[in-house]
N, C-alpha and C positions, 0 to 999 in steps of 0.2 A: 401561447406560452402558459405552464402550470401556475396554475397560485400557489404560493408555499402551505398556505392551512389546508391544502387539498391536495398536498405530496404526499403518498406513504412514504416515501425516503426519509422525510424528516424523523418517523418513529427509531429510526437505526442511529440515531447522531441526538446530540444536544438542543437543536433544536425541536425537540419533541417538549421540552420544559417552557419555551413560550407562549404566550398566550394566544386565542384567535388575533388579536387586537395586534399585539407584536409580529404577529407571521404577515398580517395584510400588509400593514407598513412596510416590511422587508419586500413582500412581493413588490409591492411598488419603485423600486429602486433596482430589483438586481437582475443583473443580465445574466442571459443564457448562451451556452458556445458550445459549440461541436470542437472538440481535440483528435488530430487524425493520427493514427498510431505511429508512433517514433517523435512526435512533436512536443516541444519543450511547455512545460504549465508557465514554472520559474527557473527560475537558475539560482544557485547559492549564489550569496551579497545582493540577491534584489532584494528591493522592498514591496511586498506583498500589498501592502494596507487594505485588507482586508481578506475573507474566506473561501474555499469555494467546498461546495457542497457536490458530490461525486451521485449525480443522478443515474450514471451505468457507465461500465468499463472500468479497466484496472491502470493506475501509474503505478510506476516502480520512485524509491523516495530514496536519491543516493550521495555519497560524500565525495568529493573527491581528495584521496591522500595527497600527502609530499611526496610521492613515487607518480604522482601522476593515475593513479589505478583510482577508477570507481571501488567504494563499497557500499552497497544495496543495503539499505537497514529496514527497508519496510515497504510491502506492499499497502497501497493504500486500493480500497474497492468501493464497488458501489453501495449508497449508504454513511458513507466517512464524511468527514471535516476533513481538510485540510488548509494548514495555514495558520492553524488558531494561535500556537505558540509563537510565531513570529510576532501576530496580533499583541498577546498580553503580555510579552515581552518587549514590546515595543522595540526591534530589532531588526535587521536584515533576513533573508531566512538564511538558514545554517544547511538546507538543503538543496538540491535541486529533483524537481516532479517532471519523468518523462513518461507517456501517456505509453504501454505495451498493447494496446487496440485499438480501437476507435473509443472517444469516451464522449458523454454529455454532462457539462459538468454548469453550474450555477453559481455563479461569482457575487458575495454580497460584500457592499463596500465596510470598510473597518470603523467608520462614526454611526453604523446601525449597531451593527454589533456590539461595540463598546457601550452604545446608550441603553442597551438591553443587558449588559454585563453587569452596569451600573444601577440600575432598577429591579431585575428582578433576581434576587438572590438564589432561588429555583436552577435556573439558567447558568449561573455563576458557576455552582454546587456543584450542576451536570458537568460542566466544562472542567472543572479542576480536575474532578474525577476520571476523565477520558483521559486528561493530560497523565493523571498518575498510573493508571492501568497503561500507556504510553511507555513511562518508565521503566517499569516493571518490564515489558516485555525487552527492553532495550536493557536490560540486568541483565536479564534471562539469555541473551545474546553472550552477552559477553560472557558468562559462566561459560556457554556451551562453546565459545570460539578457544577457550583456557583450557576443558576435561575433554572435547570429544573430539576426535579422530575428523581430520577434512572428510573420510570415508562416508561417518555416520554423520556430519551436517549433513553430508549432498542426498542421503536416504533421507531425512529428515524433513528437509526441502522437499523431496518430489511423496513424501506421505501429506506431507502438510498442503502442498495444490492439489492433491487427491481430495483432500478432506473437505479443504474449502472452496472449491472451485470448480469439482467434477471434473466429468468426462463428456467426450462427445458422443456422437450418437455411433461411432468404431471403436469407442474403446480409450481415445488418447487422450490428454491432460485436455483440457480446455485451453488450460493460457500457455501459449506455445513459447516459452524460454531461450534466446540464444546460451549458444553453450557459453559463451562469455560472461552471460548473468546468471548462469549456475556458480559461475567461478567468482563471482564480484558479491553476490550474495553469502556464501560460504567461506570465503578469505582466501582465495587458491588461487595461483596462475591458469589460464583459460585451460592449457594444454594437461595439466593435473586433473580437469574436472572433465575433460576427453576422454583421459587414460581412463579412469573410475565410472564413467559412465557403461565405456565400453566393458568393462570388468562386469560391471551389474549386467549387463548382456549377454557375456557368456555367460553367466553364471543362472540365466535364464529367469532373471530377477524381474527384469525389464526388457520389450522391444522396440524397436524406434523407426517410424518412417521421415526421413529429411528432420529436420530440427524438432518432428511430433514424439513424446513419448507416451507407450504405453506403459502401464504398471501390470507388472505378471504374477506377482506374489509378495506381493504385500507383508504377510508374513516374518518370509525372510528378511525384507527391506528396514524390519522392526529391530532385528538382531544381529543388525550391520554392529560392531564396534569399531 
């Protein structure tokens, strides 16, 4: 098992602000767990008490509405925290984390964390911080679900796994999307975000083998409205 002061992961996350001193101590306490893909981290209304630290693979971070419908608010990747906010909000979580791969993820329990929250203000600072660039991006959402066209989220989405996630070694997205979580990400009924996918196919935008997409021009995908 990795020590934490000899993870590179920790430079991508908050915990890059602790100290040697503070990372040994955490190593000593947190367990590590393989998550097989489609497998639940939490579920909205558990109690978390405490983090886990995403050493490789992606969850998907989703709500469930009053209609019963997933909505996706955030990929979480390798590198991330998750959890923190249920942490320092001493709460349930408000989400549930389903694993879209295979992931390796490292669970540190919530009285290290807090004692470290508590002592070094470094650590504190970074953590607010992450939380607020959080926010922002969950603004950012909601403008874009109020001005832009279901059309131009779904282009948006499949630039945005382009950008941050690559390709594989033929060409297709890496994180391979059911059509259901193009629609739960986006706000749209499954069968909406079918019809528009297939649209961006004839229109020679994108092509697709089984649930893999390729991007074919990029470009155009920018000038969706």
């Amino acid at each position: 098992m990795s020590k934490c002061d000899q993870c590179i992961i920790r430079q991508f996350n908050s915990l890059k602000a602790l100290t040697k001193e503070e990372l040994v101590r955490i190593s000593g306490c947190k367990t590590s767990k393989i998550i097989k893909k489609g497998e639940t981290i939490f579920e909205e209304g558990d109690s978390v008490n405490g983090v886990f630290c995403i050493k490789d693979g992606v969850c998907k971070l989703s709500k469930l509405s009053a209609n019963g419908k997933d909505q996706i608010v955030k990929l979480v990747v390798k590198g991330d925290l998750l959890g923190q906010r249920s942490l320092v909000g001493d709460e349930s979580a408000n989400l549930s984390a389903v694993a879209l791969n295979d992931m390796e993820v490292c669970f540190i329990p919530k009285s290290e964390i807090m004692n470290d929250l508590q002592n070094n203000p470094k650590f504190t600072l970074d953590m607010l911080q992450q939380m607020a660039h959080d926010l922002k991006g969950s603004e950012n959402v909601i403008v874009d679900m109020a001005q832009k066209s279901v059309k131009n989220r779904l282009a948006d989405v499949l630039l945005y796994l382009d950008e941050h996630f690559g390709v594989d070694d033929e060409g297709y997205l890496t994180i391979a999307l059911s059509r259901e979580d193009y629609a739960n990400i986006v706000g749209t009924a499954t069968e909406s975000a079918i019809r528009i996918l297939s649209q961006f196919k004839k229109e020679g935008l994108i092509s697709t083998k089984g649930k893999k997409i390729k991007l074919e021009h990029n470009e155009g995908l920018k000038r969706i409205e």
